[in-house]
N, CA, C and O atoms as a GROMACS GRO file, in nm:
protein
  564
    1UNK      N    1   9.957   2.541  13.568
    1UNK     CA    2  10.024   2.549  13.440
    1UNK      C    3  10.028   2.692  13.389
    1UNK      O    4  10.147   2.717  13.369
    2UNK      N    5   9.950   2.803  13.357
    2UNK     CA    6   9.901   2.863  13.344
    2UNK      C    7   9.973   2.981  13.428
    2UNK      O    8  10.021   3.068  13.355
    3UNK      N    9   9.988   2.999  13.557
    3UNK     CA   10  10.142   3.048  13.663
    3UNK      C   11  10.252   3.068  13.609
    3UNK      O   12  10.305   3.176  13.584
    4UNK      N   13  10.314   2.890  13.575
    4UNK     CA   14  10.425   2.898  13.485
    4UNK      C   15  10.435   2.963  13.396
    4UNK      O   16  10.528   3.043  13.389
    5UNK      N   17  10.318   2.947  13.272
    5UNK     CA   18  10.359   3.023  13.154
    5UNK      C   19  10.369   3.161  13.180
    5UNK      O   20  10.446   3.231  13.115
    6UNK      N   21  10.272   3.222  13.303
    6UNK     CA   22  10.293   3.373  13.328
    6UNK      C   23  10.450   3.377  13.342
    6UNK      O   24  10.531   3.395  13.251
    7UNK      N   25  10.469   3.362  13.443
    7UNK     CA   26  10.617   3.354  13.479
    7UNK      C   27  10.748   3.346  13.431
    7UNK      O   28  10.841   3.423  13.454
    8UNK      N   29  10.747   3.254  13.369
    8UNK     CA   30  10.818   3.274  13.200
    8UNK      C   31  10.841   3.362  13.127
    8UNK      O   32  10.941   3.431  13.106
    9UNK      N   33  10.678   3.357  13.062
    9UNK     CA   34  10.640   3.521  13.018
    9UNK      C   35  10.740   3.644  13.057
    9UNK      O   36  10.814   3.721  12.994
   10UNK      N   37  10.708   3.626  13.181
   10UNK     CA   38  10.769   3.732  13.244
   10UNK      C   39  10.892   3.784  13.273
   10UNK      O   40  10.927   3.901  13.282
   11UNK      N   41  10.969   3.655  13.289
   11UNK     CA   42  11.122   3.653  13.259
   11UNK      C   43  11.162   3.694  13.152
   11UNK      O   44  11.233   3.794  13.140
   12UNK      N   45  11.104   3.590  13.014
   12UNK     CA   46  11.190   3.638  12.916
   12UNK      C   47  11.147   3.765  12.852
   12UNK      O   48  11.220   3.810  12.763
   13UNK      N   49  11.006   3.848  12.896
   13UNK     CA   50  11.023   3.971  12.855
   13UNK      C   51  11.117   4.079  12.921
   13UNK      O   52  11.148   4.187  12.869
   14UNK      N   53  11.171   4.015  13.086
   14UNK     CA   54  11.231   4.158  13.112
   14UNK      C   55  11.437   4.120  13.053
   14UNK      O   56  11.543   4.179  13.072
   15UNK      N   57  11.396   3.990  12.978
   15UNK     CA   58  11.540   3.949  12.923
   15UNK      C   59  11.532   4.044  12.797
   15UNK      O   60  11.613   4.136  12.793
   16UNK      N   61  11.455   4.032  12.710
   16UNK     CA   62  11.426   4.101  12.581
   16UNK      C   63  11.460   4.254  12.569
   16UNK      O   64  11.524   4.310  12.480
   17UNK      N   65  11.402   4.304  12.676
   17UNK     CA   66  11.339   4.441  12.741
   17UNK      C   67  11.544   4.516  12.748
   17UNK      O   68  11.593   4.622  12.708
   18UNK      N   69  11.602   4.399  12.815
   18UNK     CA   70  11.722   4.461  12.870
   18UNK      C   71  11.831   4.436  12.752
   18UNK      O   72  11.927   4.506  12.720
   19UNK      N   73  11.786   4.312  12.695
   19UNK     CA   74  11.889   4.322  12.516
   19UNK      C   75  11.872   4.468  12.445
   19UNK      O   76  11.962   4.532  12.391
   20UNK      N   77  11.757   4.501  12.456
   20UNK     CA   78  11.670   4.591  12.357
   20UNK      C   79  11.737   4.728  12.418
   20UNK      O   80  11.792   4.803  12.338
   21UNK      N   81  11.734   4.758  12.534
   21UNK     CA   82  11.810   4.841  12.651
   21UNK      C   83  11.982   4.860  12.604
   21UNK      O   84  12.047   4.965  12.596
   22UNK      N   85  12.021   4.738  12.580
   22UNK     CA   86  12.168   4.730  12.590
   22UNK      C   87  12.205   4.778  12.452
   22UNK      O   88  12.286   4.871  12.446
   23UNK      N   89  12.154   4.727  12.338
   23UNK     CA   90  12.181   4.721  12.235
   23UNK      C   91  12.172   4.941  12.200
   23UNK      O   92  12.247   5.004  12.125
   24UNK      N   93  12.098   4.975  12.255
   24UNK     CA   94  12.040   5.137  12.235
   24UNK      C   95  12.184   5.182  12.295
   24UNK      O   96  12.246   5.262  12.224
   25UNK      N   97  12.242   5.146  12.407
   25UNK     CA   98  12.327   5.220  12.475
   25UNK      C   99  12.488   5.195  12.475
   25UNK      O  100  12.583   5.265  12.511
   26UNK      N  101  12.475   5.036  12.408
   26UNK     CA  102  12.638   4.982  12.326
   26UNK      C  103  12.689   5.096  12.237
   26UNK      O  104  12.806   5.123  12.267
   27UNK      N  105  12.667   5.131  12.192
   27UNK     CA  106  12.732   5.221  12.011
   27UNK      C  107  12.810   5.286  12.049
   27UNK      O  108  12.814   5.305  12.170
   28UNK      N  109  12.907   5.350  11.965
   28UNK     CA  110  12.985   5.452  11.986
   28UNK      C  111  12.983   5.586  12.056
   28UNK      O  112  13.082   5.654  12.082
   29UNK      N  113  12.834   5.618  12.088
   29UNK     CA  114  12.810   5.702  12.219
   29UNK      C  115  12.922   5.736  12.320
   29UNK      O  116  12.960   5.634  12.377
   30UNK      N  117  12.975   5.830  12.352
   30UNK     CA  118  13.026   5.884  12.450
   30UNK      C  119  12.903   5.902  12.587
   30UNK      O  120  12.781   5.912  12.596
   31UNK      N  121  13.026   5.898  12.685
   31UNK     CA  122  12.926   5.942  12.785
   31UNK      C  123  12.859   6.130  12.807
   31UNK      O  124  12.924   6.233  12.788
   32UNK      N  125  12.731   6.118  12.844
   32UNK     CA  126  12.692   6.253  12.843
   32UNK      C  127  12.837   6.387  12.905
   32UNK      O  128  12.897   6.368  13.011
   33UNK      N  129  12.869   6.519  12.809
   33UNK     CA  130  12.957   6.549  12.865
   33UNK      C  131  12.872   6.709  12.885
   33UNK      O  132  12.750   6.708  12.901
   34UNK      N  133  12.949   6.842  12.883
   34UNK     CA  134  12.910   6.925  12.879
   34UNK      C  135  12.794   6.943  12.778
   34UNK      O  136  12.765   6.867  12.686
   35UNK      N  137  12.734   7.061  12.814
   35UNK     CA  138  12.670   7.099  12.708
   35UNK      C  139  12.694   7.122  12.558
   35UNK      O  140  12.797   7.190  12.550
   36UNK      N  141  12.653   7.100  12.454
   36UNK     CA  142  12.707   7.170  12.314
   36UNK      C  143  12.821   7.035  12.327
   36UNK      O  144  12.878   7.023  12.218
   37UNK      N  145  12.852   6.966  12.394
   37UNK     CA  146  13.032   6.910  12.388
   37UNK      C  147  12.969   6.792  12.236
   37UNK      O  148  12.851   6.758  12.228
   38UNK      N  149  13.058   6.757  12.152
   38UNK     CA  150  13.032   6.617  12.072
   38UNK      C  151  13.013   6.532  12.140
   38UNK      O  152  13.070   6.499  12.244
   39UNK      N  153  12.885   6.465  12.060
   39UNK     CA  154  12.879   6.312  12.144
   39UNK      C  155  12.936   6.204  12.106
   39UNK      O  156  12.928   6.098  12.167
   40UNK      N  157  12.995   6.222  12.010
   40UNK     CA  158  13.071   6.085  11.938
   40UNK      C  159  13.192   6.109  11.818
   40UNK      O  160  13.182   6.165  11.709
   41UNK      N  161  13.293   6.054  11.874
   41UNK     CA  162  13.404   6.058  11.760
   41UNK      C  163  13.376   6.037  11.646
   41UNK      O  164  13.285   5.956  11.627
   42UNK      N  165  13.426   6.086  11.553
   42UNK     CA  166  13.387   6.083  11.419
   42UNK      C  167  13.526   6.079  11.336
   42UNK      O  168  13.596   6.177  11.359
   43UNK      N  169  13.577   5.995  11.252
   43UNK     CA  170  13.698   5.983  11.133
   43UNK      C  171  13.635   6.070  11.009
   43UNK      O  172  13.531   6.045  10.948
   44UNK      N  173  13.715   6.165  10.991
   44UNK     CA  174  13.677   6.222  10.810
   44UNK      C  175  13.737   6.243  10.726
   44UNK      O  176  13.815   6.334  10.700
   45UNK      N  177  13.692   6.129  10.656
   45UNK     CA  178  13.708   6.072  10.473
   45UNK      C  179  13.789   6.186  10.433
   45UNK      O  180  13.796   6.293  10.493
   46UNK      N  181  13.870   6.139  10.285
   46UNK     CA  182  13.897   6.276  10.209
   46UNK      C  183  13.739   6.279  10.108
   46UNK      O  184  13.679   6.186  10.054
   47UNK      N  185  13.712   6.405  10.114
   47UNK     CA  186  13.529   6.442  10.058
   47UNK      C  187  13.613   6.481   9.879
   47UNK      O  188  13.715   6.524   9.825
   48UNK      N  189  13.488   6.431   9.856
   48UNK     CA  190  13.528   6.474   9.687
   48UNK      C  191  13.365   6.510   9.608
   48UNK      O  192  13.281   6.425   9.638
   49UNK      N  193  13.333   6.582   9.546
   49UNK     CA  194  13.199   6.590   9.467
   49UNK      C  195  13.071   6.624   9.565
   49UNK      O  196  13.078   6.731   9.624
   50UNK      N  197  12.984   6.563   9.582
   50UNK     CA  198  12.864   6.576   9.622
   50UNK      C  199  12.874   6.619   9.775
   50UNK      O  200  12.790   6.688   9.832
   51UNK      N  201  12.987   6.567   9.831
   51UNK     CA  202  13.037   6.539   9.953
   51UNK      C  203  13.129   6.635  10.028
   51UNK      O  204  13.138   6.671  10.145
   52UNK      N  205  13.199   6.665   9.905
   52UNK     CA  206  13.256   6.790   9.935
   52UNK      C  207  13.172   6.881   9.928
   52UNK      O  208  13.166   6.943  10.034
   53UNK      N  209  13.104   6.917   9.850
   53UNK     CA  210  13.004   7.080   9.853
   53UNK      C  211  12.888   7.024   9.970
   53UNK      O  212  12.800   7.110   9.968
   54UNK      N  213  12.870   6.971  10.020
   54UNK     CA  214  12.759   6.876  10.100
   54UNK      C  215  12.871   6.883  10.261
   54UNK      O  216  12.817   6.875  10.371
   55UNK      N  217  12.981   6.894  10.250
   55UNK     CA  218  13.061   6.950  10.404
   55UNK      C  219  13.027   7.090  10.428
   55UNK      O  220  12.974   7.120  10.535
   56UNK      N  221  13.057   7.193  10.328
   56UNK     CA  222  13.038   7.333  10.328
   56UNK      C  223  12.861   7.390  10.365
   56UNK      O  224  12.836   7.479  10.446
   57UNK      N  225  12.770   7.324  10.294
   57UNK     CA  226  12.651   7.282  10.363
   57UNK      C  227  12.602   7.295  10.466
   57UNK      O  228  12.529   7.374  10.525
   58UNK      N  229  12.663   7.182  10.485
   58UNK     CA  230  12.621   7.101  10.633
   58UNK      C  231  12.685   7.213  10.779
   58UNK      O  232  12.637   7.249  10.886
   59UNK      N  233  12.781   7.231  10.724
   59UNK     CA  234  12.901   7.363  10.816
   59UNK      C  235  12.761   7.464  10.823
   59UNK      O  236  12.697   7.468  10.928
   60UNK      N  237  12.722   7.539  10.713
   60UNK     CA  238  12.623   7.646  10.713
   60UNK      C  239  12.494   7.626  10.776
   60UNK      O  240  12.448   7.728  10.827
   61UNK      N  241  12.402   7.488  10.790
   61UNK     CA  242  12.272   7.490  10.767
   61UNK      C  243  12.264   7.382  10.885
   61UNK      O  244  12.148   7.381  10.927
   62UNK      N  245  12.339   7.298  10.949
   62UNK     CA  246  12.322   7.191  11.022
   62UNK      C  247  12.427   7.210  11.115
   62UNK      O  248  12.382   7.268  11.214
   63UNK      N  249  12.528   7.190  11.124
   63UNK     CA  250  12.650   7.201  11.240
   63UNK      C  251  12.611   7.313  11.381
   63UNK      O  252  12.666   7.313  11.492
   64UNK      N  253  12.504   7.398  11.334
   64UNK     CA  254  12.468   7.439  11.483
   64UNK      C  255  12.404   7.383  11.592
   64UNK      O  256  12.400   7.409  11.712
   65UNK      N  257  12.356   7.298  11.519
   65UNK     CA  258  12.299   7.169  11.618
   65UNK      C  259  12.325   7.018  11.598
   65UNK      O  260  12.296   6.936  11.685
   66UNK      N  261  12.376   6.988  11.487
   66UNK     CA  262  12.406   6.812  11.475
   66UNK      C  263  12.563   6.825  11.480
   66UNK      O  264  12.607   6.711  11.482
   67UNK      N  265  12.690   6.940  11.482
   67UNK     CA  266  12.750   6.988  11.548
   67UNK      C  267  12.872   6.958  11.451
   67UNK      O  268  12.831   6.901  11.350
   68UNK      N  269  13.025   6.980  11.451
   68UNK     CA  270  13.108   6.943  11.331
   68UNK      C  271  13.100   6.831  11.295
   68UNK      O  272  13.032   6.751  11.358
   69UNK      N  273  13.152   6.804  11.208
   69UNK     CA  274  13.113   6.662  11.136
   69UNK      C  275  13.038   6.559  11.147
   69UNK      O  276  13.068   6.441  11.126
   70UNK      N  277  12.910   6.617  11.191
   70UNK     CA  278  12.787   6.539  11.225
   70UNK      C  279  12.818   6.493  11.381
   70UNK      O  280  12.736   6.424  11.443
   71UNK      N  281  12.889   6.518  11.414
   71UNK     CA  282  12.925   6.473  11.547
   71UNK      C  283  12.785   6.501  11.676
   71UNK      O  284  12.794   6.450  11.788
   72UNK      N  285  12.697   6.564  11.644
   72UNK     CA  286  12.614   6.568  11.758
   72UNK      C  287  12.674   6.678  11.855
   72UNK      O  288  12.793   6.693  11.882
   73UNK      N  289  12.532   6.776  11.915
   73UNK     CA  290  12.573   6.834  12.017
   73UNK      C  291  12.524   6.808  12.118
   73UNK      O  292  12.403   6.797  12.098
   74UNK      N  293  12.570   6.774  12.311
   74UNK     CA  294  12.554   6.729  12.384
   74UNK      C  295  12.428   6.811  12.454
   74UNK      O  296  12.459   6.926  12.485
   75UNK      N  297  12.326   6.782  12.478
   75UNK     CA  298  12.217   6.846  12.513
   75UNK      C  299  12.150   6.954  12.403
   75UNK      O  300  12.079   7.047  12.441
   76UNK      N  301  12.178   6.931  12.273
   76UNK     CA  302  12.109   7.060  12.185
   76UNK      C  303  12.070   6.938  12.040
   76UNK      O  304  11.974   6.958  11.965
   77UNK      N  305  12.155   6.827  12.025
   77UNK     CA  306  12.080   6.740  11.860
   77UNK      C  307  12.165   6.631  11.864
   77UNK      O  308  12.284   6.639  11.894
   78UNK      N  309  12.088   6.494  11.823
   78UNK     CA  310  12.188   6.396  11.815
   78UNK      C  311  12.276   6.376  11.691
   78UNK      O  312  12.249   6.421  11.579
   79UNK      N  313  12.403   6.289  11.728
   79UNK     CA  314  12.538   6.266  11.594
   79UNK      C  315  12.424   6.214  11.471
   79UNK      O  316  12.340   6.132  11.506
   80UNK      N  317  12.425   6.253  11.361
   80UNK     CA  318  12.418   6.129  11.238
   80UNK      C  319  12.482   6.071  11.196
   80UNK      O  320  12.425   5.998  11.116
   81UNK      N  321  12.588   6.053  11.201
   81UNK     CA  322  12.701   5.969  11.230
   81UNK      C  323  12.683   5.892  11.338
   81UNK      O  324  12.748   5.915  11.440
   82UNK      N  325  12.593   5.786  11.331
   82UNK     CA  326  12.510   5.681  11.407
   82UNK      C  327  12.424   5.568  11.362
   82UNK      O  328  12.348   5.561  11.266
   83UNK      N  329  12.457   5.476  11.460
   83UNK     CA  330  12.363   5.347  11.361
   83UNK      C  331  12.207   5.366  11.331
   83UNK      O  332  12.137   5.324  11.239
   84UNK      N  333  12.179   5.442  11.438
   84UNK     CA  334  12.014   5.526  11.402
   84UNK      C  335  12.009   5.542  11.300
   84UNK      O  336  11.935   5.470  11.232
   85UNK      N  337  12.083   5.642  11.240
   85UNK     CA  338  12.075   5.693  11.106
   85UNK      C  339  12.114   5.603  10.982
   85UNK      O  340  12.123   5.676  10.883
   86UNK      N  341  12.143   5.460  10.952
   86UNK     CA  342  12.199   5.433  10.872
   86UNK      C  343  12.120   5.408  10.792
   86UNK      O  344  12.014   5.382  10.848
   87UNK      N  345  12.111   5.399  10.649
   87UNK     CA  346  12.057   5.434  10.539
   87UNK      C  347  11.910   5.329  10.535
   87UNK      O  348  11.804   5.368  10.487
   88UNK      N  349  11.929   5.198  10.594
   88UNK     CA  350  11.868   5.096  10.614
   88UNK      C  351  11.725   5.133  10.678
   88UNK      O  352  11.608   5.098  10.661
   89UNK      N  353  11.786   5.211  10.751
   89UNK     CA  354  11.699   5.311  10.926
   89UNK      C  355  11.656   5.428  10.876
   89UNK      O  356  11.534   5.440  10.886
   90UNK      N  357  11.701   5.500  10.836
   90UNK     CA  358  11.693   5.642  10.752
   90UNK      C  359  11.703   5.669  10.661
   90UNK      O  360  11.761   5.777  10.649
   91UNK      N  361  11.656   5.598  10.523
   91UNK     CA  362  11.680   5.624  10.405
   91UNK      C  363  11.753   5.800  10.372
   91UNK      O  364  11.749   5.892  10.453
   92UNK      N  365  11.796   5.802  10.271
   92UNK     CA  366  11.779   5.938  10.188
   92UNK      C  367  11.691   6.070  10.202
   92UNK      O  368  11.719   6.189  10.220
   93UNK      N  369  11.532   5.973  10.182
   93UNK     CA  370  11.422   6.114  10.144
   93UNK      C  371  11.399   6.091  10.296
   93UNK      O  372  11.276   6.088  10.294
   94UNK      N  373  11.433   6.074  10.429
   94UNK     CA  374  11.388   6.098  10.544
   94UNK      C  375  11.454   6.232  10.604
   94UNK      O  376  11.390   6.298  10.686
   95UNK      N  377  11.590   6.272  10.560
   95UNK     CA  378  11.678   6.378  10.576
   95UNK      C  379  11.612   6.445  10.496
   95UNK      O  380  11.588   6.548  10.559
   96UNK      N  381  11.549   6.458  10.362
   96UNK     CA  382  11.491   6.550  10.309
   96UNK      C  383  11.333   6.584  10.380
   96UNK      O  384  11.272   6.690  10.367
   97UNK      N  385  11.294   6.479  10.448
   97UNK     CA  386  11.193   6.561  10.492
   97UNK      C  387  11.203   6.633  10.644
   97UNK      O  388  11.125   6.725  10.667
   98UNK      N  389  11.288   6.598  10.736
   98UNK     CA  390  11.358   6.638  10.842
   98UNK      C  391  11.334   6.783  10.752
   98UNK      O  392  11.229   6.846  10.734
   99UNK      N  393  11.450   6.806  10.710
   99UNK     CA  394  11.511   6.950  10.673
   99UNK      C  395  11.352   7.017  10.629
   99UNK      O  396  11.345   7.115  10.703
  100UNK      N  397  11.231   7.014  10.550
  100UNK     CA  398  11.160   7.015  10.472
  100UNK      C  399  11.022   7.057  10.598
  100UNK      O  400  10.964   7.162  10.627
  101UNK      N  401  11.012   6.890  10.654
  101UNK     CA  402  10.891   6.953  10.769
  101UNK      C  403  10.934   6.980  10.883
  101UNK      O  404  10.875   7.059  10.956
  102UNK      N  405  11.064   6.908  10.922
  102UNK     CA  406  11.074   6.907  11.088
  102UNK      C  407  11.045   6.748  11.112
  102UNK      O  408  10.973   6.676  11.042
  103UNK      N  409  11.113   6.715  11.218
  103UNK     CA  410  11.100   6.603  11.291
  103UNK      C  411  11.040   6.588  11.441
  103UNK      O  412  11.077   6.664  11.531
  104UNK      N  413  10.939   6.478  11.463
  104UNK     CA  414  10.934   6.531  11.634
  104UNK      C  415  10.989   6.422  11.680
  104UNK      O  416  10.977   6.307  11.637
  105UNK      N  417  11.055   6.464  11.776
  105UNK     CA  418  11.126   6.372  11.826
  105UNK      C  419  11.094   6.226  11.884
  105UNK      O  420  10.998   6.205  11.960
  106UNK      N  421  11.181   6.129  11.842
  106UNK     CA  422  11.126   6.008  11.850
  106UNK      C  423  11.219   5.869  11.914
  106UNK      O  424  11.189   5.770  11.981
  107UNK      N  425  11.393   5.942  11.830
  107UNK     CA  426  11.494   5.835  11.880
  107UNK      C  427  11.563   5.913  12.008
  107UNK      O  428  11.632   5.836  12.074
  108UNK      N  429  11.561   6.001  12.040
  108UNK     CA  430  11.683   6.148  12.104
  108UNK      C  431  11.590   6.180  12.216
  108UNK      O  432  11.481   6.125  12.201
  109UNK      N  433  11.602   6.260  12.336
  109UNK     CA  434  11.565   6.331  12.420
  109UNK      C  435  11.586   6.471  12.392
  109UNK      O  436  11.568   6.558  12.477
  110UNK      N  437  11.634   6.501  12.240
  110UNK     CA  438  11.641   6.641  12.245
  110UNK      C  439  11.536   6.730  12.203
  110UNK      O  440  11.572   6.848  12.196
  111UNK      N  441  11.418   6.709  12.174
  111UNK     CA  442  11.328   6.744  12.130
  111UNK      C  443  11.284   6.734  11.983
  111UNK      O  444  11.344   6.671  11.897
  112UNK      N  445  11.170   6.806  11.965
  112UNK     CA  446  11.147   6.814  11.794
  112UNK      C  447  11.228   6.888  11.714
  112UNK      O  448  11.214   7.000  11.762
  113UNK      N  449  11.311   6.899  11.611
  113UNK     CA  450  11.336   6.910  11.486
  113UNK      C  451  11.270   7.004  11.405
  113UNK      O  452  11.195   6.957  11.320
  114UNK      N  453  11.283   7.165  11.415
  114UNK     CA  454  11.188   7.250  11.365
  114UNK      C  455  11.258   7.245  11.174
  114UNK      O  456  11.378   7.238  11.143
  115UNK      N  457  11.184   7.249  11.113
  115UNK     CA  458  11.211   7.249  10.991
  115UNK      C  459  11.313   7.396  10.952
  115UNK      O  460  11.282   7.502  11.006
  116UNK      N  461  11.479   7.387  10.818
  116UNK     CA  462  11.519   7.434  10.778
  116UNK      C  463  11.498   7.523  10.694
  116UNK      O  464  11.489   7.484  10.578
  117UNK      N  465  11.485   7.661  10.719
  117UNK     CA  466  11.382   7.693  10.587
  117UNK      C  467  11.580   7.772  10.540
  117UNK      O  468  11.687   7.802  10.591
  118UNK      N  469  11.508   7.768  10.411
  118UNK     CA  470  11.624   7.797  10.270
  118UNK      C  471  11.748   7.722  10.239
  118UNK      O  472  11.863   7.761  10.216
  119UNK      N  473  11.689   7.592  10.245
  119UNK     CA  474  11.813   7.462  10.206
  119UNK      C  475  11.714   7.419  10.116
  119UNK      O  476  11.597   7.403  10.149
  120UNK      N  477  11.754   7.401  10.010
  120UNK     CA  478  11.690   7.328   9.884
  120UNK      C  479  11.710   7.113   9.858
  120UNK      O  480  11.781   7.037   9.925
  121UNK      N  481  11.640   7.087   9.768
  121UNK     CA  482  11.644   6.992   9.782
  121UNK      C  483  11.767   6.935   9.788
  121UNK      O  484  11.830   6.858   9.861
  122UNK      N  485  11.789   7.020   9.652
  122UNK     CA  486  11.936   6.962   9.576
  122UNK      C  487  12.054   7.006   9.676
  122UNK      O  488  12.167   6.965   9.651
  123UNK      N  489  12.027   7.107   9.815
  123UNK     CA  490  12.151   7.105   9.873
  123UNK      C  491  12.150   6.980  10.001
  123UNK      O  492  12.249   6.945  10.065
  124UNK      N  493  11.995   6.920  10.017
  124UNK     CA  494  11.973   6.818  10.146
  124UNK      C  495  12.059   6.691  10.034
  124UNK      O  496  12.107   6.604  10.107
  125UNK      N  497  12.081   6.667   9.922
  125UNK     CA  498  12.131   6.561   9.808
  125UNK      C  499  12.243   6.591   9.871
  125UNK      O  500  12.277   6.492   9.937
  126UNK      N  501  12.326   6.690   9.885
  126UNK     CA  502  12.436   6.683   9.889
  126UNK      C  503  12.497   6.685  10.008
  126UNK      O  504  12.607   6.636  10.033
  127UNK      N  505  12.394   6.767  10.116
  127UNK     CA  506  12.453   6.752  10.260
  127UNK      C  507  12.445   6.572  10.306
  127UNK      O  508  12.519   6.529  10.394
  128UNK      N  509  12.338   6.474  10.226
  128UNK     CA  510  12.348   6.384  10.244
  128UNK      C  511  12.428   6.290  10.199
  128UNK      O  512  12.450   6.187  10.263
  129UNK      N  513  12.474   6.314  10.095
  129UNK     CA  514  12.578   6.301  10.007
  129UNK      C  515  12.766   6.300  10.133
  129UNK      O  516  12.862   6.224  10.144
  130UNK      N  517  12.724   6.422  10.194
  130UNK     CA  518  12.877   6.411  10.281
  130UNK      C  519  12.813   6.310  10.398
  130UNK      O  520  12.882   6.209  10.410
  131UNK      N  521  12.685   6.313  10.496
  131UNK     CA  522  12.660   6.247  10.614
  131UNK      C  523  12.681   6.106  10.567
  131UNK      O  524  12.713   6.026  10.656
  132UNK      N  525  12.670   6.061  10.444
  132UNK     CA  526  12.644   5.923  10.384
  132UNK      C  527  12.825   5.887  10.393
  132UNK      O  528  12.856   5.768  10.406
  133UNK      N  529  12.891   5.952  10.389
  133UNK     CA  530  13.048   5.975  10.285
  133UNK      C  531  13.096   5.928  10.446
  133UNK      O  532  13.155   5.820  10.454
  134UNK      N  533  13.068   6.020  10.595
  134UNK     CA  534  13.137   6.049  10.705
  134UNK      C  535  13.079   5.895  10.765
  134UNK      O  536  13.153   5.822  10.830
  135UNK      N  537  12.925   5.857  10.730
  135UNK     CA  538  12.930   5.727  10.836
  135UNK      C  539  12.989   5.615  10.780
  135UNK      O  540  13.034   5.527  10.854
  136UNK      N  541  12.998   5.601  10.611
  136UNK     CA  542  13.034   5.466  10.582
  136UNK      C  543  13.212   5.481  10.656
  136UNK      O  544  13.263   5.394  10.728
  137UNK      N  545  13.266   5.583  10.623
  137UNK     CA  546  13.416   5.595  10.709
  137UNK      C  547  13.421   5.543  10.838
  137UNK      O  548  13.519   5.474  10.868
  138UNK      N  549  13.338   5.563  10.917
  138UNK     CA  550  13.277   5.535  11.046
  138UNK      C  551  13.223   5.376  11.055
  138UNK      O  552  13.235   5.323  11.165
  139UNK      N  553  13.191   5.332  10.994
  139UNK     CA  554  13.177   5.188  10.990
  139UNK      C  555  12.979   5.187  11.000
  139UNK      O  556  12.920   5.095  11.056
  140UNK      N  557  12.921   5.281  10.947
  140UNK     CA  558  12.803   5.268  10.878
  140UNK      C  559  12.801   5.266  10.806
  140UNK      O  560  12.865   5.347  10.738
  141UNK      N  561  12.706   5.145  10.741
  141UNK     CA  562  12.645   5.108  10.621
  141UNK      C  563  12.496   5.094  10.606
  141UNK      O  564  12.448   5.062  10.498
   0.00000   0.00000   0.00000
């Protein structure tokens, strides 16, 4: 009896294992391309307020590595413009502490996340303010 239940066991964890697998690698992901290349299409909103000064931002302080319009760069930072990131997954004050301490890496193969120095709070409000603006366009919520 005891066989069986191993066995079982064992099945439906490597069933779980490969949902869990599939579900990471379904999304809007592109396939790996050049280096620096975007990893994922991105639609962008017309920006107005928080969102607009929060594009100009993001252009200055982030786009060298999470790349134009959050799009991700291919071997250098992943898109936020991603279900990873959705507000549910990543609140607000998690982008403020990204920018603030640094992140080590946890969802990405690109490494740790060295902290932004001279972006203020009130400009991570607003760069989040546009990343929030670009995924709900994108079909994050």
């Amino acid at each position: 009896m005891s066989r069986i239940f191993l066995t079982v066991s064992a099945i439906l964890s490597v069933i779980v294992l490969g949902i869990l697998f599939w579900g990471l690698v379904s999304g809007k992901e592109q396939p790996p391309a050049a280096s620096g290349a975007a990893r994922v299409s991105v639609q962008v909103p017309a920006l107005e307020g928080d969102a607009l000064a929060g594009e100009t931002l993001f252009r200055e302080n982030c786009a060298s590595c999470h790349g134009d319009n959050a799009a991700g760069r291919d071997g250098i930072a992943p898109p936020l413009v991603h279900k990873i990131y959705e507000p549910g997954h990543h609140a607000d004050g998690a982008f403020l502490l990204a920018v603030s301490r640094g992140v080590r890496a946890h969802h990405w193969p690109f490494g740790d996340m060295p902290p932004v120095d001279g972006v203020s709070q009130e400009d991570v409000q607003k760069i989040v303010a546009y990343v929030r603006a670009l995924q709900r366009a994108n079909g994050i919520n």
